[in-house]
DOMAR-388276 format. One record per residue (C-alpha): residue in three letters; x, y, z. Coordinates in pm, whole numbers, plus 32768, in hexadecimal, padded with zeros to 4 digits. Layout:
// DOMAR-388276
AlaXYZ ...
// end
This chain:
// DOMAR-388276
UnkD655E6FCB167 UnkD606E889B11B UnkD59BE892B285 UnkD6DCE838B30C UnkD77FE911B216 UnkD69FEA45B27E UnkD6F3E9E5B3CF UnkD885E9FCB3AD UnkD854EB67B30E UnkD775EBB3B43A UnkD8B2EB4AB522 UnkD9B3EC02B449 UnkD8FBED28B45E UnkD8CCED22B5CE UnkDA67ED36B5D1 UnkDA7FEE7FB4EE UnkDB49EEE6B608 UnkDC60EDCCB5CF UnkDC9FEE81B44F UnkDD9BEF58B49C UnkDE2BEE7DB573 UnkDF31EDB7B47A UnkDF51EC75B50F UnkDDF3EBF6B5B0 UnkDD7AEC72B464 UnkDE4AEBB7B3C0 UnkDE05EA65B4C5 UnkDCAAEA9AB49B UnkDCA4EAA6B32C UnkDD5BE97EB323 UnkDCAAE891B3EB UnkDB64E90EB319 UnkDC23E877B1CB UnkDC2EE72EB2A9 UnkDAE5E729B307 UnkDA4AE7AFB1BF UnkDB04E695B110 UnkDA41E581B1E6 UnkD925E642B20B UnkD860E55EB0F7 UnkD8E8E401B1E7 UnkD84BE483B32F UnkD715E4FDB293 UnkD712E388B22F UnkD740E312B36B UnkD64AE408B407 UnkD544E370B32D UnkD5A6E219B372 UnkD56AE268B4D0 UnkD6A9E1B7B533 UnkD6DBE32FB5CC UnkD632E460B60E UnkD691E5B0B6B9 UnkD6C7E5DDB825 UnkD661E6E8B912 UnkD7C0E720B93C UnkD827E798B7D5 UnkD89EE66CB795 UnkD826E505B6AC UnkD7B5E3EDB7A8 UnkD7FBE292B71E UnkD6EFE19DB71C UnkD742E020B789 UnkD729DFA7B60D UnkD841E08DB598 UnkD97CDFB7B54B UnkDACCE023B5B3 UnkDB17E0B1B435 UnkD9ECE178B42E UnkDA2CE1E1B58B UnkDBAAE295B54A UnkDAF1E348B439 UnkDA04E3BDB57A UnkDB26E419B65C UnkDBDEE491B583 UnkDAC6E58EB506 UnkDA84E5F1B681 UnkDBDEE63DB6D2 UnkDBB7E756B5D3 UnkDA8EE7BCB632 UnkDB34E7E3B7AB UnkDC60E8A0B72E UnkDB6BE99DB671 UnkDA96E9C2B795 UnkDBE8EA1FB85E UnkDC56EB23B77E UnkDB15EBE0B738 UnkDAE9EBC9B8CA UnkDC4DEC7EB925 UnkDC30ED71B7F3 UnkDACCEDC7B87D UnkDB04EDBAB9E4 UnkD9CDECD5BA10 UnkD9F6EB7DBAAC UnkDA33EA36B9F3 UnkD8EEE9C8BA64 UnkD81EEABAB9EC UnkD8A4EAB7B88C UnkD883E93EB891 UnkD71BE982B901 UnkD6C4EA4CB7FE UnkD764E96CB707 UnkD69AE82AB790 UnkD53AE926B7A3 UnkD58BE98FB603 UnkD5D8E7FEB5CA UnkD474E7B9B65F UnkD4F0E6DCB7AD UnkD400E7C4B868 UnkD2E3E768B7EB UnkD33EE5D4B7F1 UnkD3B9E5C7B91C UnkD2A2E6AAB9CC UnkD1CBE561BA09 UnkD2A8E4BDBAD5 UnkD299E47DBC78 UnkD3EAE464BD13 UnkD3DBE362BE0D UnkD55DE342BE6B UnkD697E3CFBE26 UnkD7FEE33ABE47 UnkD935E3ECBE0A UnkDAC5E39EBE2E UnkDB9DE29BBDA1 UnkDBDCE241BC27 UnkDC2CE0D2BC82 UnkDACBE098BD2F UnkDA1FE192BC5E UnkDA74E120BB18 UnkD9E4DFD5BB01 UnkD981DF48BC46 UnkD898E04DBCE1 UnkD7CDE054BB95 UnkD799DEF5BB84 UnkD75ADEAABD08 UnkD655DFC9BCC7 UnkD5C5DF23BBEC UnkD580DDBBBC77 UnkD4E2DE8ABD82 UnkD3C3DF45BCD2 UnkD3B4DDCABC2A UnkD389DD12BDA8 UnkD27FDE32BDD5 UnkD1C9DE00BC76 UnkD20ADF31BBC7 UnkD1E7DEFABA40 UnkD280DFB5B908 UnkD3BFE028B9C2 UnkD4C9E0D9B8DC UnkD61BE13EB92F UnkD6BDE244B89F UnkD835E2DEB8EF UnkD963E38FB8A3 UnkDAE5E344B906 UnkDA91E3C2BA5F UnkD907E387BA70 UnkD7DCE2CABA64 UnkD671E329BA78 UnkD560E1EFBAA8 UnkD407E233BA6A UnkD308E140BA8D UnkD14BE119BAA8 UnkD0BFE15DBBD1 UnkCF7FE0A8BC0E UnkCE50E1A2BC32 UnkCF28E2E8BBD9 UnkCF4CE3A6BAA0 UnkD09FE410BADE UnkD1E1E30CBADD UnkD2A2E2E2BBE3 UnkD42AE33FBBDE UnkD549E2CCBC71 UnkD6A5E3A5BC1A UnkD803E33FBC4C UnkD958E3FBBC42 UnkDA72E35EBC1F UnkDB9EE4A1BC52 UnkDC6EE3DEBD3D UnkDC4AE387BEBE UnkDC96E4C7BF59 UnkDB53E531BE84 UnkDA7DE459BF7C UnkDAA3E527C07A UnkDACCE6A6C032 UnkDB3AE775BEC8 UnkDC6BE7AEBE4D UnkDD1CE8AEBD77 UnkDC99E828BC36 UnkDB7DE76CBC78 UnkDA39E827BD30 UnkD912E7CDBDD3 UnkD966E6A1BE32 UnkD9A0E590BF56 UnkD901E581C0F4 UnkD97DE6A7C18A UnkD897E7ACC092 UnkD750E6AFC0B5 UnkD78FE67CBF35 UnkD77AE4DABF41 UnkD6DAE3D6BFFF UnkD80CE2E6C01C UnkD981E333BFF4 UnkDA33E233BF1D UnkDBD1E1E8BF4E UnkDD09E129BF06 UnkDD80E162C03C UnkDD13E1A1C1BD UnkDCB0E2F3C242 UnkDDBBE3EEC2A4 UnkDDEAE46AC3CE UnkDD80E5F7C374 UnkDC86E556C2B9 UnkDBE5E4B4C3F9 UnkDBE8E5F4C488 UnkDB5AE6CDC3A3 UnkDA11E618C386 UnkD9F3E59CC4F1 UnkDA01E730C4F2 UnkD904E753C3E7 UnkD82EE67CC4C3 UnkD829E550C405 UnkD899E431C504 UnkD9F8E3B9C53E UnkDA35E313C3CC UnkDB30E1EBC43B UnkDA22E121C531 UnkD997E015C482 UnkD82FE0A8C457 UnkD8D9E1A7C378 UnkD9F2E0DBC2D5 UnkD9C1DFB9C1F5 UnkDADADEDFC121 UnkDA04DE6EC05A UnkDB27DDEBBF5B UnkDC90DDA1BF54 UnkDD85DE16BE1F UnkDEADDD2FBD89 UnkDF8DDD7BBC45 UnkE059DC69BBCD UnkE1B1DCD5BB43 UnkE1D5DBD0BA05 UnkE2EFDB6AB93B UnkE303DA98B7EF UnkE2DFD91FB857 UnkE45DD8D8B7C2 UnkE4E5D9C0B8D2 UnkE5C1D8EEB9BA UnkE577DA2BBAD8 UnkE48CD972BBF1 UnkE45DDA86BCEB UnkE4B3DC14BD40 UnkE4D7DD1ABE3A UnkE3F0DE20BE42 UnkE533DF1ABE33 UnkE5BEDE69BCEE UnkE456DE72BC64 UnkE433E009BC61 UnkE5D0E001BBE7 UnkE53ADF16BAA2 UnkE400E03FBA7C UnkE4C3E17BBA77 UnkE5F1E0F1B9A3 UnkE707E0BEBA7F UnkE6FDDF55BA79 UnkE71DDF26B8D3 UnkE76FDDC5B8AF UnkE742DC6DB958 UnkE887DC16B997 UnkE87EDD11BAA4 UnkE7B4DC46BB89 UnkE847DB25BB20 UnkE76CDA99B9DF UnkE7C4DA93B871 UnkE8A7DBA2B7A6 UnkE75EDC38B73C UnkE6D4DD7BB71D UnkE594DDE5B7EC UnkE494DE57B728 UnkE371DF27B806 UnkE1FEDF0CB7E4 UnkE123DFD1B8E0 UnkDFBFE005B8E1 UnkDF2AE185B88D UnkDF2FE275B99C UnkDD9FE272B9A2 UnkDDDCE10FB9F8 UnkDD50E0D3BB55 UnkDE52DF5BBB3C UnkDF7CE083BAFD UnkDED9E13EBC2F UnkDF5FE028BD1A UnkE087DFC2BC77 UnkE113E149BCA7 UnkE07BE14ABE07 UnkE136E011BE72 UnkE275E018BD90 UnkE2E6E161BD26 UnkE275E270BE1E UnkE2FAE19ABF64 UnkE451E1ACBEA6 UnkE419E319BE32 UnkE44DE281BCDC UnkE3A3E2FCBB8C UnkE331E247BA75 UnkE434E21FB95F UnkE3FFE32CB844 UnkE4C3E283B701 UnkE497E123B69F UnkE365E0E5B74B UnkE20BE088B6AE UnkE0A6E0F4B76D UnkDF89E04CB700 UnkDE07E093B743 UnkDDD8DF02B72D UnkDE4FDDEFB829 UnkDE1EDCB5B74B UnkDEFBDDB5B615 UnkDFFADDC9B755 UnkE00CDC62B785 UnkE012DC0BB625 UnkE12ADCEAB5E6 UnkE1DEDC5CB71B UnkE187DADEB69C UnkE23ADAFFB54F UnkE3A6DBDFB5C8 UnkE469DB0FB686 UnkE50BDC3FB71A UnkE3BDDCEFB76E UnkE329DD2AB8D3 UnkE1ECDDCDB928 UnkE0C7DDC8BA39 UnkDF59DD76BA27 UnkDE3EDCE3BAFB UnkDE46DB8CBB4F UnkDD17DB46BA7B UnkDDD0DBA5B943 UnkDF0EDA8DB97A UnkDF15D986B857 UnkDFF6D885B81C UnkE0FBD948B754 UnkE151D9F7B88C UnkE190D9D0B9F7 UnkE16BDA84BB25 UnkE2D5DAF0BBC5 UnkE2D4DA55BD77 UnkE2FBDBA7BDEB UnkE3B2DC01BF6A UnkE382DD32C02E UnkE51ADD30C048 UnkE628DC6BC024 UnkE625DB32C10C UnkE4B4DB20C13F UnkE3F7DA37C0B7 UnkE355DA8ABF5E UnkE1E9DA4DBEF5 UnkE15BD9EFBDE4 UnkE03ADAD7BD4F UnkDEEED9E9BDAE UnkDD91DA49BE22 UnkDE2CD98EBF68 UnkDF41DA68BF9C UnkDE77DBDCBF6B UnkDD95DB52C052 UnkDE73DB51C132 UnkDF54DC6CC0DC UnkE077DB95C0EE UnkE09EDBD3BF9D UnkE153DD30BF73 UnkE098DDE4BE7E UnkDF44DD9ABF15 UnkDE4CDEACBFC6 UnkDD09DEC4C01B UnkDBECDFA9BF5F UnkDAEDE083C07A UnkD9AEE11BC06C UnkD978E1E9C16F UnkD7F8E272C1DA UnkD7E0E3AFC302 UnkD733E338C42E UnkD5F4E416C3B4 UnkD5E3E32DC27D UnkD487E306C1B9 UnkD3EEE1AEC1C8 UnkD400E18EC066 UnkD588E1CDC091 UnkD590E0C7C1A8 UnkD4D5DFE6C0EC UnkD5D3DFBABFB4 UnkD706DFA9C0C7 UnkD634DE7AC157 UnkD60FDDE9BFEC UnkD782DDFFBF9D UnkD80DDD8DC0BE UnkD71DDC63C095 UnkD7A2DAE5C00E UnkD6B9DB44BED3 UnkD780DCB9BEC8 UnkD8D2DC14BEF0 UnkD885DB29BDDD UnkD84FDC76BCED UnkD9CEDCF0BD82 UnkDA5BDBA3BCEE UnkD998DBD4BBB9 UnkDA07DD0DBB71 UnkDB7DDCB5BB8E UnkDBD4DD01BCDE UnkDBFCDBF6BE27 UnkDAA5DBFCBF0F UnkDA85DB54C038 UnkD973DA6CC029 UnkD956D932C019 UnkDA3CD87BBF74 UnkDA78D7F8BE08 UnkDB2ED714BD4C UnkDC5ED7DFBD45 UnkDC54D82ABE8F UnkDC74D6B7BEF3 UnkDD6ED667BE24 UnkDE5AD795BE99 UnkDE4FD705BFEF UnkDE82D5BEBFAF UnkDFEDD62FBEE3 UnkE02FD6DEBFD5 UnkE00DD5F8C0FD UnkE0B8D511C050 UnkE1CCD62ABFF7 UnkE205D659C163 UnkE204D50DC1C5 UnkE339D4C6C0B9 UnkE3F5D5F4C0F9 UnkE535D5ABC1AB UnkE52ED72BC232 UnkE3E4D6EAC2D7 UnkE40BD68BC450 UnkE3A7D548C4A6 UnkE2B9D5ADC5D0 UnkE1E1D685C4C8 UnkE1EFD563C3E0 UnkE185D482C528 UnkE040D571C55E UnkDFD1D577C3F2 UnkDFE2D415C374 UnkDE9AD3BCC3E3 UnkDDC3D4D5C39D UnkDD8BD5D3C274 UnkDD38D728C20E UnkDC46D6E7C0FE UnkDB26D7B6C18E UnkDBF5D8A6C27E UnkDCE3D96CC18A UnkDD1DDA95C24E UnkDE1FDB0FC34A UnkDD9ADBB4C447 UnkDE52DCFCC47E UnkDE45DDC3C5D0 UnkDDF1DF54C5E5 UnkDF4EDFEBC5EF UnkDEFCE079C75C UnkDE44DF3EC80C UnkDE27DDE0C814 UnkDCE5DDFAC760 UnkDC96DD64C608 UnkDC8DDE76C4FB UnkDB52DEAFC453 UnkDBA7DDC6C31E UnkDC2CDC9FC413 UnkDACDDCFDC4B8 UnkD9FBDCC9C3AA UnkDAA9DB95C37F UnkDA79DAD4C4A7 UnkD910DB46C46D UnkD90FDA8BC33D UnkD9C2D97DC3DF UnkD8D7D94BC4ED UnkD7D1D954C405 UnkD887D837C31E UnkD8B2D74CC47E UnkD742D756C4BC UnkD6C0D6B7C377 UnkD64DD552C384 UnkD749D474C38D UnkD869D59BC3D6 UnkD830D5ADC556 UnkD91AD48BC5B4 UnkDA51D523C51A UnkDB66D557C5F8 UnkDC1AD6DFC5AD UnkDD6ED6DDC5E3 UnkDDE8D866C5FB UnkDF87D8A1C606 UnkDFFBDA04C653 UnkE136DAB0C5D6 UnkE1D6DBF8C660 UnkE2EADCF2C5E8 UnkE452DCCAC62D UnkE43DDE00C721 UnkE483DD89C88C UnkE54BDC1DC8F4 UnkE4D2DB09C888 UnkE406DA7DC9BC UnkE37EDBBEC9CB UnkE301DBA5C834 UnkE277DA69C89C UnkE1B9DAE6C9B3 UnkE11EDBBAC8CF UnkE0D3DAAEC7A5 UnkE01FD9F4C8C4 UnkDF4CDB2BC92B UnkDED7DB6AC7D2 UnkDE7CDA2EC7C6 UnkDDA9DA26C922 UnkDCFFDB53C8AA UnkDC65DAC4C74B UnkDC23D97FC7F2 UnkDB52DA4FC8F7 UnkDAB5DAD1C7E8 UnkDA39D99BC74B UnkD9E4D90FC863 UnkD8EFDA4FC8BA UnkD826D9D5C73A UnkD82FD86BC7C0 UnkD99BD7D7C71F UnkD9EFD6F9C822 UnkDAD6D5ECC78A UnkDBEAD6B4C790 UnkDD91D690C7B2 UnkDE50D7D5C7C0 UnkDFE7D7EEC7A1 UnkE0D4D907C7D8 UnkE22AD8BCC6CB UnkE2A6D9F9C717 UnkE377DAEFC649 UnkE3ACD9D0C548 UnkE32DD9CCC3B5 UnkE2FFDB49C371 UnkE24DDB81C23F UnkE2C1DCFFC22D UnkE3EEDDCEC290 UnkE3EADDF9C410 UnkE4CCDF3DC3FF UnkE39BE00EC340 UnkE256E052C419 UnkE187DFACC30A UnkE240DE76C2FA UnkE224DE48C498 UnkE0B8DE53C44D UnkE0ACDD44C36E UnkE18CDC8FC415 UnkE0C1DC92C58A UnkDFA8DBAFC506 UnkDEF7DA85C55A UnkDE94D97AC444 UnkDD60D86BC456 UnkDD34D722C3DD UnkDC52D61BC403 UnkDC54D4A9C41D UnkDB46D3E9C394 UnkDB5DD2FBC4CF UnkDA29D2A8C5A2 UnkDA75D2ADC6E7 UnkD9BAD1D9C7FE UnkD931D306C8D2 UnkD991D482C8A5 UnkDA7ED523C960 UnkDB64D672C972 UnkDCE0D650C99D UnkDD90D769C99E UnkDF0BD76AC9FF UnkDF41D80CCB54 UnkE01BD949CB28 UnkE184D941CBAC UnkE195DA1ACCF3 UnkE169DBB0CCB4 UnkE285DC83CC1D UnkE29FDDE1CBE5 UnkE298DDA0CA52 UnkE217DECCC979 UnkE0FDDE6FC892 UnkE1E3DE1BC76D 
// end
């Protein structure tokens, strides 16, 4: 305790330069009071070990910390950050450096000096937080490394484990600053990401940009969106819930984001009860909030209400608060929905069809508020690197995505096979649905092929996901007593173009995956062009013509006689775009 004392005289002396200066004085001075008044806590914690101090300035969190003890944490670290900014512009020395000298005074030198960084993964808060650590960590487990200890911050994590025949532990260090972190700096957050050979893999919510492509094919690191480089190796759903005694069965997107920044203030404006909304949103650090505002509010240039609104750190606080208000509406993962609650059918726009939030649905990204999660590794990638990617990507990786709260794409569970059979049987009673869809589906299923497969904006290829996934699929046809099933593949298309022309294209898409299959061995195999009919997604924005040019595969369970490939002939040439 008088260490850590001494040491916050050491800092304010370092600032003597910040005296005259009124108000960081007065800032500075401040925050001390907070942190001198639970100084005596996180000297309790220290020597708990449920955290110790970071070679960043910061406390690291060990995994036994609960979420109480844990704000206390954060809370003294976000001090400790703001001091560290003001003694860094009054002295005209860089943030790091004072945080440095901070963590060197604290003693994380000299405890983390022992350590062997093996890998390094930087960019998005969603993967970072939770995910990455723990698909680390079944890794060094598959390999038999013992004693492994995890310790982290709001936007880090640091995994140290034995090494076998070596005095010094090995390290593994995550950053979790956002995706654009993965692959270069920004203005507030340095030495990180691809670009300045600061990380082994580049973590993100969302797929490379364009100038991002560029900059490190330019920086010599491969071309970042071929599928050596780029892996999905997740996909991301929120689930917008109301209290179970709200008559409201389904949403827009649009009247979704009105409800979140407080232009829609009561029910009875889409319809439902004369009842006030009442808002519940998870915490901005929230990597479940990170998706909602990517999907909701910043398409619709919308903001997050300011007044009447309640943020919470928790998801099961949010749905208990959302359980007991009739009025209330929030959003969590779809781990976290109970029975007070239930999960709003939610349509791109008006007129489409809306989908219910299920592990079937994010699969595939038919449900609106779905995307997928990315590492991506430079085409100079260590083995160790490539190694992990190979783990996660894995049935026995995907199984650690679904544990974690997110939707892998592995085999199957439970709730997989329950999704498609309610759907199927959805389909097959909805009046809207044309009859020749309901025709092709009645005898098959899509219990072990949940994914869409989704075409590279500029070709008839496959993307990489829909790549991976025939992959799996081919992999799934070939186990014993799989390799009779007949595939039955049905491709979509845009609204662009006439409709024989849409068709023409449906069928083309289809030609091209059942090619595909056949080139792993898939032989039993029926492919159908409908056309520009059942878009999932709004064909007048570029994203939603990508959704909606897709091919879906089920599979009967019937044995056929002997195997062979039928694949509709295509309707003479047009000059159709690719739509």
């Amino acid at each position: 305790m008088k260490a850590y004392f001494i040491t916050l005289q050491l800092i304010a002396l370092i600032t003597t330069s910040i005296i005259s200066q009124a108000t960081p004085a007065k800032e500075f001075s401040k925050i001390n009071k907070q942190r001198n008044a639970r100084m005596q806590t996180i000297n309790l914690i220290k020597a708990e070990k449920l955290a110790s101090e970071g070679p960043e300035g910061t406390l690291e969190i060990s995994s036994k910390c609960s979420p109480k003890t844990a704000k206390i944490v954060y809370a003294e670290n976000e001090d400790r950050k703001n001091q560290f900014l003001i003694i860094s512009k009054a002295n005209g020395s860089s943030y790091d450096s004072v945080a440095a000298k901070f963590a060197a005074k604290m003693g994380a030198d000299k405890a983390h000096r022992n350590t062997t960084k093996l890998l390094t993964i930087h960019g998005s808060n969603t993967v970072g937080a939770t995910l990455a650590p723990k698909l680390v960590t079944a890794y060094l487990k598959t390999l038999g490394h013992k004693d492994i200890n995890t310790l982290r911050t709001a936007t880090s994590s640091r995994i140290t484990f034995n090494m076998d025949g070596k005095k010094s532990r090995g390290l593994i260090e995550i950053k979790a600053h956002g995706s654009s972190t993965a692959f270069r700096e920004s203005n507030y957050t340095r030495k990180v990401g691809l670009a300045g050979n600061y990380c082994d893999i580049g973590m993100t919510s969302r797929p490379i940009k364009e100038k991002e492509l560029k900059l490190l094919q330019k920086k010599g690191l491969g071309k970042l969106n071929t599928p050596s480089c780029e892996h999905p190796i997740a996909l991301d759903g929120v689930a917008v819930i109301i209290n179970r005694s709200n008559p409201i069965k389904a949403l827009t997107v649009k009247q979704i984001a009105s409800i979140f920044s407080g232009e829609t203030k009561n029910w009875k404006q889409l319809g439902g009860s004369d009842l006030p909304i009442s808002l519940f949103s998870r915490d901005t650090q929230s990597g479940t909030w990170d998706t909602f505002k990517s999907k909701v509010m910043q398409p619709l240039s919308s903001n997050l209400a300011t007044r009447n609104i309640s943020r919470l750190e928790d998801s099961a606080e949010l749905v208990r608060n959302v359980g007991s208000k009739p009025g209330a509406i929030g959003f969590c993962g779809l781990s976290h929905i109970d029975s007070t609650v239930k999960g709003i059918a939610i349509s791109d726009i008006k007129d489409l069809t809306a989908f219910q939030p299920t592990r079937l649905t994010i699969k595939t990204q038919n449900y609106p508020l779905s995307r997928l999660l990315y590492f991506y590794l430079p085409s100079n990638a260590k083995p160790f690197a490539r190694d992990f990617i190979k783990f996660t990507m894995s049935n026995e990786g995907q199984q650690i995505v679904d544990k974690a709260g997110l939707v892998g794409q592995g085999h199957s569970n439970e709730e997989d096979l329950s999704n498609a059979e309610e759907e199927k049987l959805n389909n097959l009673n909805n009046p809207d649905i044309p009859e020749e869809y309901k025709k092709l589906i009645k005898n098959y299923n899509r219990d072990h092929s949940q994914s869409n497969i989704l075409f590279d904006p500029k070709s008839m290829e496959p993307d990489t996901n829909s790549s991976n996934n025939l992959d799996r699929l081919a992999s799934f046809l070939a186990e014993n007593g799989n390799e009779n099933k007949k595939v039955l593949l049905i491709g979509f298309s845009d609204n662009l173009g006439n409709e024989s022309s849409n068709i023409t294209l449906s069928l083309r898409r289809v030609d091209q995956i059942a090619t595909i299959l056949k080139s792993k061995g898939i032989n039993n195999i029926r492919a159908e062009g409908l056309g520009q009919i059942m878009p999932v997604a709004d064909n007048k924005t570029y994203t939603g013509r990508i959704k909606n040019r897709r091919v879906e595969i089920w599979l009967s369970n019937n044995q056929p006689k002997k195997q062979t490939t039928t694949i509709t002939i295509k309707p003479k040439t047009t000059n159709a775009s690719t739509n």
